[in-house]
Each structure stands twice: as structure tokens, then as C-alpha cells.
C-alpha positions as CSV (number, residue, x, y, z in Angstrom):
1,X,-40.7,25.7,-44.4
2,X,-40.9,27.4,-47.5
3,X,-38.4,27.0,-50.4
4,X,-36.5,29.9,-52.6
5,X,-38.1,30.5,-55.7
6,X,-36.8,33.3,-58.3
7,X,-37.7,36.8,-57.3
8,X,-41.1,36.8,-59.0
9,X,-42.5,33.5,-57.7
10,X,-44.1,32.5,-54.4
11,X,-42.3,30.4,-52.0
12,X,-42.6,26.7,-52.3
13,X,-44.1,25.2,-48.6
14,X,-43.5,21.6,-47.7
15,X,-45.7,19.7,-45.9
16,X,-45.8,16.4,-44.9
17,X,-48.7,13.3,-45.0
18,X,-49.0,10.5,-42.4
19,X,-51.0,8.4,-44.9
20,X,-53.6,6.1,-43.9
21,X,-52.7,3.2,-42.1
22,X,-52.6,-0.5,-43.7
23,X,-52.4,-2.9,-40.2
24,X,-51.7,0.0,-37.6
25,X,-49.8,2.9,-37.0
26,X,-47.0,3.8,-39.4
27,X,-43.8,3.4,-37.5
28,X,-42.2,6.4,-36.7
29,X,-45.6,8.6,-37.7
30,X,-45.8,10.4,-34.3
31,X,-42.1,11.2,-34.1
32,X,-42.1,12.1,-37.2
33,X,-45.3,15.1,-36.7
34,X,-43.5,15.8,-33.1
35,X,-40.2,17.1,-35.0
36,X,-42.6,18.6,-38.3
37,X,-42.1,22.5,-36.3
38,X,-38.7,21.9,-35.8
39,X,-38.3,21.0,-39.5
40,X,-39.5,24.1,-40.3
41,X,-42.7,22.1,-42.0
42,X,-45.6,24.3,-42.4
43,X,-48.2,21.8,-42.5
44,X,-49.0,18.3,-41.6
45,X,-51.3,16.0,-43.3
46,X,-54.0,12.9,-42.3
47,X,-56.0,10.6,-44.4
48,X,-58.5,7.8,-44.3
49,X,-59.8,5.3,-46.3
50,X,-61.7,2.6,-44.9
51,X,-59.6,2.1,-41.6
52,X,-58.1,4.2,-39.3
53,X,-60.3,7.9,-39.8
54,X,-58.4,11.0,-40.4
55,X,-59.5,12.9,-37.0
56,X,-58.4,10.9,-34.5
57,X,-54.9,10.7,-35.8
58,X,-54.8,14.3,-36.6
59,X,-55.4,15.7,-32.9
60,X,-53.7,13.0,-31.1
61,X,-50.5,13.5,-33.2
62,X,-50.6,17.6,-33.6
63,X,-51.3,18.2,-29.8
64,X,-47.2,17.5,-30.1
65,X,-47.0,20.3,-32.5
66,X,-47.1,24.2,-32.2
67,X,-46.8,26.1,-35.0
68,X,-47.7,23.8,-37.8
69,X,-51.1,23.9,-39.8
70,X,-53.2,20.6,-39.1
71,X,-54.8,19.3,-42.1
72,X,-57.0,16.1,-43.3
73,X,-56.3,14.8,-47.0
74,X,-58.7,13.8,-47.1
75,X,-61.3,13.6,-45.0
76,X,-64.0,11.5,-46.7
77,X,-67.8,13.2,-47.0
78,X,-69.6,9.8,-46.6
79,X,-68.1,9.0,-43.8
80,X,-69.8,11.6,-41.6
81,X,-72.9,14.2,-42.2
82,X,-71.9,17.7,-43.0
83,X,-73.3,19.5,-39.7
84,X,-70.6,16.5,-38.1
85,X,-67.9,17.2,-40.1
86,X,-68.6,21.2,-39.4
87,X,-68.1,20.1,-35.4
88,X,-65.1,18.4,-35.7
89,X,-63.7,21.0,-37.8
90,X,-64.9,23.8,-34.7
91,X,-63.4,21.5,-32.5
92,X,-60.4,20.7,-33.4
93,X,-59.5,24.6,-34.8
94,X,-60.2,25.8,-31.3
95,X,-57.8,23.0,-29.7
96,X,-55.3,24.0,-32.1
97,X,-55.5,27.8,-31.8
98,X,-56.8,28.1,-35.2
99,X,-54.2,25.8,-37.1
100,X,-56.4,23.1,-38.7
101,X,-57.2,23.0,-42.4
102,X,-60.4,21.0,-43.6
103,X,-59.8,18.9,-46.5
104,X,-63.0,16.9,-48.0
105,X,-62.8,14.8,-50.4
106,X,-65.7,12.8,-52.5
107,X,-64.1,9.2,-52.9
108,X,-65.0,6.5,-55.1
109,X,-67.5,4.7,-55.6
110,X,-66.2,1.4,-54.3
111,X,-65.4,2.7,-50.8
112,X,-68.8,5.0,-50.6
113,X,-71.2,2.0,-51.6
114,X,-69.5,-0.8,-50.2
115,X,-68.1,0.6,-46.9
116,X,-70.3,3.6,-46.0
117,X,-73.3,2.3,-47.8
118,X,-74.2,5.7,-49.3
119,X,-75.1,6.5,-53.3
120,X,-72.1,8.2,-54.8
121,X,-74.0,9.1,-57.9
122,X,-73.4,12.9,-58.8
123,X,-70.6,13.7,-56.5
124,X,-69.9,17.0,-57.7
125,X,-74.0,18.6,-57.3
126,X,-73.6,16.3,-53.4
127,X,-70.3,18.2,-53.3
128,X,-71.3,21.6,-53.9
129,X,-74.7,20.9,-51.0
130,X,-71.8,19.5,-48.2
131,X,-69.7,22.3,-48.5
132,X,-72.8,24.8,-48.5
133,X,-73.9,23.1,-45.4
134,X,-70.5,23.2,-43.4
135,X,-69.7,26.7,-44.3
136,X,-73.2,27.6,-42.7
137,X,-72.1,26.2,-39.5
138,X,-68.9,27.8,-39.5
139,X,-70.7,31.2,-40.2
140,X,-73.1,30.9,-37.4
141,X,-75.4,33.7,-38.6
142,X,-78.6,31.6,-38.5
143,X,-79.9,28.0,-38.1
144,X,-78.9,25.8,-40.8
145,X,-81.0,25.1,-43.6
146,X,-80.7,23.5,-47.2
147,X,-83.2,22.0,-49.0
148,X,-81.0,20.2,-51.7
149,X,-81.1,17.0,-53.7
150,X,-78.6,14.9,-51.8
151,X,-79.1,17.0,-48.2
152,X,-81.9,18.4,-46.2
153,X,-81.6,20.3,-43.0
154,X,-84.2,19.5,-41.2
155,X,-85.0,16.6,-42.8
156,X,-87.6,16.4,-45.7
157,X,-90.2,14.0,-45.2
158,X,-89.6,12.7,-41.2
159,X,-91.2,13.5,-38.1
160,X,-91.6,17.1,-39.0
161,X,-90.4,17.3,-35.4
162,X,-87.3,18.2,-36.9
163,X,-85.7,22.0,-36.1
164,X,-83.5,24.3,-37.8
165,X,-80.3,24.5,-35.4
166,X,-77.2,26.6,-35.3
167,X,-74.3,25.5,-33.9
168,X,-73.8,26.0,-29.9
169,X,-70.3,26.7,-30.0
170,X,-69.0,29.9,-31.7
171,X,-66.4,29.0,-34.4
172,X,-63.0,30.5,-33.9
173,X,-62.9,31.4,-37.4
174,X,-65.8,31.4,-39.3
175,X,-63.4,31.7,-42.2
176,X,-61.7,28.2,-41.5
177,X,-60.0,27.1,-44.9
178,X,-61.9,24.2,-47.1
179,X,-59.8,22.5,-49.2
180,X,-61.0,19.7,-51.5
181,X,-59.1,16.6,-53.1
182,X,-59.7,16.5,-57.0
183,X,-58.4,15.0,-59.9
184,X,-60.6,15.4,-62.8
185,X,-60.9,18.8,-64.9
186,X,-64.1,19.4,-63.5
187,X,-63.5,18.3,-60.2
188,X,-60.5,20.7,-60.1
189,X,-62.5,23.2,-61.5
190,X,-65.2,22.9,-58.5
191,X,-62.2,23.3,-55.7
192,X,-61.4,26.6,-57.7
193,X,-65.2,27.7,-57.1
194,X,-66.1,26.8,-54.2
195,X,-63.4,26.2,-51.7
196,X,-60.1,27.7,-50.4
197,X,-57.6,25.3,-51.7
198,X,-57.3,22.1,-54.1
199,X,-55.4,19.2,-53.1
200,X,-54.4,16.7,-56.2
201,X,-52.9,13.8,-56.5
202,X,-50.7,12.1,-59.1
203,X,-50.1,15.9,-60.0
204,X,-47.4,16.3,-63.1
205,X,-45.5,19.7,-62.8
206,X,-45.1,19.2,-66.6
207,X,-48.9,19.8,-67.3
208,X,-49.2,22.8,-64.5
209,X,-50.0,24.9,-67.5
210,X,-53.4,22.3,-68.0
211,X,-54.5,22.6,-64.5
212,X,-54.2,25.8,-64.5
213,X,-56.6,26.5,-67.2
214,X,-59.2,24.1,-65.0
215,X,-58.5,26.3,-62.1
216,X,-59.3,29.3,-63.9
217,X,-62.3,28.5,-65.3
218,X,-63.4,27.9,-61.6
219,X,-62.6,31.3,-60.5
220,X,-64.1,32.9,-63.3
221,X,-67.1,31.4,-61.1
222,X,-66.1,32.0,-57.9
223,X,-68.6,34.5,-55.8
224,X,-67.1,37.6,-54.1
225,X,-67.0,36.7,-50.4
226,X,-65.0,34.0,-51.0
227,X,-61.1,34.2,-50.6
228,X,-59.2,35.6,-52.6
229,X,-58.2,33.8,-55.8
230,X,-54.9,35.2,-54.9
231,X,-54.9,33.1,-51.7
232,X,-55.8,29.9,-52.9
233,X,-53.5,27.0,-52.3
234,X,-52.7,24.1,-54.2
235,X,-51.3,21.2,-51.6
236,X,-49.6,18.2,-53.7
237,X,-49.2,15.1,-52.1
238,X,-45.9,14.1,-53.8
239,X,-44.1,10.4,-52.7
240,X,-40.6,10.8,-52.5
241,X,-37.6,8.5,-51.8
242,X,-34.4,8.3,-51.2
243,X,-31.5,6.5,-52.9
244,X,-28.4,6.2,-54.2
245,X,-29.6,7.1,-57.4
246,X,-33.3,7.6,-59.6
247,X,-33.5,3.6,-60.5
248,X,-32.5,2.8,-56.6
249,X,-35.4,5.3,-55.3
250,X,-37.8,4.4,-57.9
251,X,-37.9,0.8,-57.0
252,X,-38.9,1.6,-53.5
253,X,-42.0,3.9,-54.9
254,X,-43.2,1.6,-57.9
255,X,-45.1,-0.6,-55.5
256,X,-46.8,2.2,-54.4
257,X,-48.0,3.1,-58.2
258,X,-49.0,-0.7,-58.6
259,X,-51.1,-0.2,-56.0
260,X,-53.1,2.7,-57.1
261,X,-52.9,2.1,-60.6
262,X,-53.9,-1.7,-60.5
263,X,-55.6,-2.6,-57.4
264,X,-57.5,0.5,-56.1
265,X,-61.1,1.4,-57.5
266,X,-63.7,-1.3,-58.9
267,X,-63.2,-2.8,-62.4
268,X,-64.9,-0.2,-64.3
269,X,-63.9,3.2,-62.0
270,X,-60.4,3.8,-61.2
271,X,-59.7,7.5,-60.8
272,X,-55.9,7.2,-59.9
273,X,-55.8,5.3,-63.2
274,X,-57.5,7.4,-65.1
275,X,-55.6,10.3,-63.9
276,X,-52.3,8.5,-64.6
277,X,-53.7,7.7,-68.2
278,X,-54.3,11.1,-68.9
279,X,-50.3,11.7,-68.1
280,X,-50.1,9.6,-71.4
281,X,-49.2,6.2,-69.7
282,X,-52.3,4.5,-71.2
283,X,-50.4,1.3,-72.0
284,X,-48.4,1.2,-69.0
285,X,-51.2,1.4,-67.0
286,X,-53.3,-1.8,-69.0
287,X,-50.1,-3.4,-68.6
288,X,-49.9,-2.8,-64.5
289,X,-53.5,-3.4,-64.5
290,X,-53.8,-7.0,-66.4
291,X,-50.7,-8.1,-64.0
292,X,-52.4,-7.0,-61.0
293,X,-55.7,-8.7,-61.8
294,X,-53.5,-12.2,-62.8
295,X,-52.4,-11.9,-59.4
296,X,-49.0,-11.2,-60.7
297,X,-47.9,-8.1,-58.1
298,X,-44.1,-8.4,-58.8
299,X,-45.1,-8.3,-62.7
300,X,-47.3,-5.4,-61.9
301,X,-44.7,-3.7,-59.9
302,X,-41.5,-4.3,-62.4
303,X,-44.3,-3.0,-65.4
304,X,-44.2,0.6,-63.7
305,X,-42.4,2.8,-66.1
306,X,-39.3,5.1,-64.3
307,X,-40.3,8.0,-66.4
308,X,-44.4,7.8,-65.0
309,X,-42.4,8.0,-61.4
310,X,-40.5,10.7,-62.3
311,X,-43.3,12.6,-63.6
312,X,-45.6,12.8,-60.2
313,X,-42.9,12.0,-58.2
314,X,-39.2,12.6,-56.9
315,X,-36.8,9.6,-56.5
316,X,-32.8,9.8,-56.6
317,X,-30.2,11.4,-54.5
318,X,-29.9,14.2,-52.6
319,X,-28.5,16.4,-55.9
320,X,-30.9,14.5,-58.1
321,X,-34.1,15.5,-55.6
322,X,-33.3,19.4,-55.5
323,X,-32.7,19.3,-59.5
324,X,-36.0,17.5,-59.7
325,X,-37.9,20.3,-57.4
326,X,-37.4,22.7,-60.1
327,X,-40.2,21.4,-61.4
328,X,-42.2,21.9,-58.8
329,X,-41.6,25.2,-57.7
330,X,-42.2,26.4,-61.4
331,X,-45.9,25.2,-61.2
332,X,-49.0,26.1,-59.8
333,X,-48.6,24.0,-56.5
334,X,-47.6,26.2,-53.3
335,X,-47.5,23.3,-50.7
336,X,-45.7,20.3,-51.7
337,X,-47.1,17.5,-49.3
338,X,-44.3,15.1,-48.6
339,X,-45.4,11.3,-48.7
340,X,-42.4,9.4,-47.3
341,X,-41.3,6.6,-44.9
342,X,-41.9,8.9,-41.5
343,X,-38.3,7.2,-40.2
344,X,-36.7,9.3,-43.5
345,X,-38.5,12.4,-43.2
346,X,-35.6,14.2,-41.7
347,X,-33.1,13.2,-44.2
348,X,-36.3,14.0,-47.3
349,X,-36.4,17.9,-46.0
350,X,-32.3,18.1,-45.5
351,X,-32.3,17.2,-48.7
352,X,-34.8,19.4,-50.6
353,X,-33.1,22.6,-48.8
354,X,-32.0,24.5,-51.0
């Protein structure tokens, strides 16, 4: 689905995210990607964090689906090699007829030391080698090699049995788009580079004119055979509720900001945080994040500001959604990635028709 801009503007695309899970599934997740061609949706969205994996979800789900792109965000590098990744990628575009979008994303450094028990120092320079490596595979022209600092293919230092390899299977498109999640300046900056598409979070329509100056100084660096600058896509994951009115819909999302702001990351590396604080919510955020570490989650929750939630987010009414959009469609995102109760989504995308 895409929605009307003015006559000089690109179409605004909605999408929609399954989330990771928290216990299991979420209720009403696989209804809710059955009906996304129906809805007119033009993508759908998977993530993982250190539970249920982004693949698995993603194929299961879209082999409902017909017309609608396919995407992780985000798939997490540490979680598999790059050559693995690469195959998965193959694997599922070919199941889906060439409808899946890879989105990578580096994650913290809580998740990538304590769960996947890999270094995370440096994740740009390892960013920049995983993304080398998978768009090798895809391309298929010769056996895959990199010598870098974070990856070597084959190996540095084993066996020396090791072999150069190309891919047996023959990509469907060696072009298949690479997205990746960012959220500092230089971060963004590296998506604009290197890949075909950035995918923020805790985005703020109000400082598009900021991330677009990140972008650009990533295409002013961005070698010829890539896509066109043109073509790259900017996918917002954006929560959105429902509700009588903006104070109603907001107290259904500022648990959700709690969460990220106070209890995600390790004590010194919070990225959501940081992100948030550079919105210009530094002492909302210390407040949300003192109540969260006194174990005070109500406190934490109640200490989330309306006017933070309004700012990443869209929270009201029916009326007060589409009046919020505006917004949205002015900036530089072209997929807006809903993030919703999967039971609501119909009554989310009635209500940002315009």
C-alpha cells in the first residue's frame, strides 16, 4: 500500500513488523501476515533478539503471502557467519520468487558478548567485511575470498586445508537488496554507502532534515555499481496504537519506551537511549532509567513523556493518526513499518488511509 503524498513527493509504503517474540508466538501474528496482501501492505517485517530467530518465522509466515516483500529487521550478524546468512538469503528469495529483503543489523554489545559469545568491538570496520562477504556470494562470479580484520575466507591460520568456494546454487538475483538497521550518524551514514536501504528506529520525522545530511554524506561515498541513490529506501519501524484519544493510545505504547529506554542495553551502552537522548529527552530518559533500575516499572512507565511518544511514534484516534502522518510522509522515510498489536492491524491501516 502506498499513501498519497503531494504531487512532487514519493508515495508513503506501509509495512508491517511481527516483532520478536517475548514467551511465544504473538497472538494473531500469522493472521495478521496472511491478510498483509489483502491490506494492500507492501512489505512484512521479522526480527530477533536472543529467542525466536528472524528466518524461521519469516518463511513459515510469508509462504501465506503473494505479493508482499519479505524482510528481516533485523537479522542479527553474530548470530550466523556471512557465507550462512548469504544462503539463507538465496534460499528464501528463490522460495519467494524474488520477494525477500535482507536486513542486517550489528546489535549491542550485551546480546553479541553474552549470547553469541562474539567481540563486538568495531562494528562498523566488521560491518563493512559482512556485507562485502554476502554480496560476493550473491554475485557468484568467483570463489569467495576476504582477507579482513574481523573475517577471513578461507580461514587464516587453520588447516590450510581450507578452499575458496562459491556458492552451488545460482542466486535469483544477484542484486537482492541489503538493508541495514542504524541509529547513530555514522552508522546511518554506512547504510547510505554501502547498502540498499536503512532501517532506523526511534526515527523523529521532526529531525528528517538531520538524517538526511548523514545520509548524504554516505552517498557522496557510495561506489558506482551500487543502486541508485535514487532507489534507496528508508523502512521506519514506527509503534502505533489505537485509542480514543493521544493520552488513551499513548498509555498503551509508554511501556514499550520503558522498556527500550530503561531496561535494554548494559549499564554503560544503551543505543535506544542514546538515540532517544539525542531527540532532546535527556532528563526524561535518566528519569525512566533510575526508575527502571529501582525496580520501579510503573514509575518508569508513568515517567515517559506524551510529547517523546508523539515524536517517534503515532497514538490517538483514527483523525488524530492521519493528522499525525503528515509528518511522516514529509520526511525522508518511504516505508513506514507498522509495529502494532497483530489483532489491530486491520483497524491501524483503515485508519491511516487517506
Amino acid at each position: 500500500m502506498m499513501l498519497a503524498m503531494d504531487d512532487d513527493a514519493t508515495p508513503l509504503r506501509l509495512g508491517f513488523s511481527t516483532g520478536y517474540w517475548s514467551a511465544g508466538p504473538p497472538t494473531g501474528a500469522a493472521e495478521a501476515v496472511a491478510a498483509a496482501d489483502d491490506l494492500g501492505l507492501d512489505s512484512v517485517w521479522t526480527a530477533e533478539a536472543y529467542g525466536s530467530d528472524a528466518l524461521t518465522p519469516l518463511a513459515w509466515w510469508g509462504a501465506s503471502t503473494r505479493r508482499v516483500r519479505l524482510g528481516t529487521a533485523v537479522a542479527q550478524m553474530s548470530a550466523r557467519t556471512p557465507t550462512a546468512t548469504a544462503m539463507a538469503a538465496m534460499t528464501l528469495d528463490h522460495l519467494s520468487g524474488g520477494r525477500f529483503v535482507l536486513g542486517l543489523g550489528a546489535s549491542g554489545p550485551q546480546v553479541v558478548e553474552g549470547w553469541y559469545g562474539q567481540p563486538y568491538p568495531r562494528p562498523l570496520e566488521r560491518t563493512r567485511e559482512y556485507v562485502d562477504i554476502v554480496r560476493q556470494v550473491l554475485r557468484r562470479e568467483e570463489p569467495v575470498r576476504l582477507d579482513g580484520a574481523h573475517y577471513q575466507l578461507p580461514l587464516r591460520g587453520g588447516t590450510g586445508q581450507g578452499k575458496a568456494l562459491r556458492p552451488t546454487i545460482h542466486p535469483l538475483r544477484t542484486d537482492l537488496p541489503i538493508h541495514l538497521a542504524a541509529q547513530g550518524p555514522k552508522n546511518t551514514a554506512l547504510a547510505a554507502e554501502i547498502a540498499d536501504g536503512w532501517l532506523p528506529f526511534l526515527f523523529s520525522p521532526r529531525l528528517s532534515a538531520t538524517y538526511a545530511e548523514h545520509l548524504a554524506a554516505g552517498f557522496a561515498r557510495r561506489a558506482r555499481e551500487r543502486s541508485p541513490s535514487l532507489a534507496f529506501e528508508v523502512s521506519a519501524a514506527v509503534p502505533v496504537a489505537l485509542g480514543k484519544d493521544v493520552e488513551e493510545a499513548a498509555d498503551t505504547l509508554r511501556p514499550y519506551f520503558a522498556l527500550y529506554i530503561g531496561g535494554m542495553g548494559s549499564e554503560s551502552t544503551n543505543f535506544h537511549r542514546e538515540a532517544v537522548e539525542r531527540l532532546g529527552y535527556e532528563a526524561a530518559c535518566a528519569e525512566i532509567a533510575r526508575r527502571w533500575a529501582d525496580g520501579d516499572r510503573p514509575g518508569a512507565v508513568a515517567a515517559v513523556p506524551t510529547e517523546l511518544v508523539l515524536d517517534v511514534a503515532l497514538a490517538g484516534s483514527p483523525a488524530q493518526l492521519r493528522e499525525q502522518l503528515a509528518a511522516w510522509q514529509a520526511s525522508v522515510v518511504t516505508t513506514l513499518i507498522i509495529q502494532t498489536d497483530p489483532r489491530t492491524l486491520p483497524a491501524v491501516v483503515r485508519a491511516l488511509q487517506v
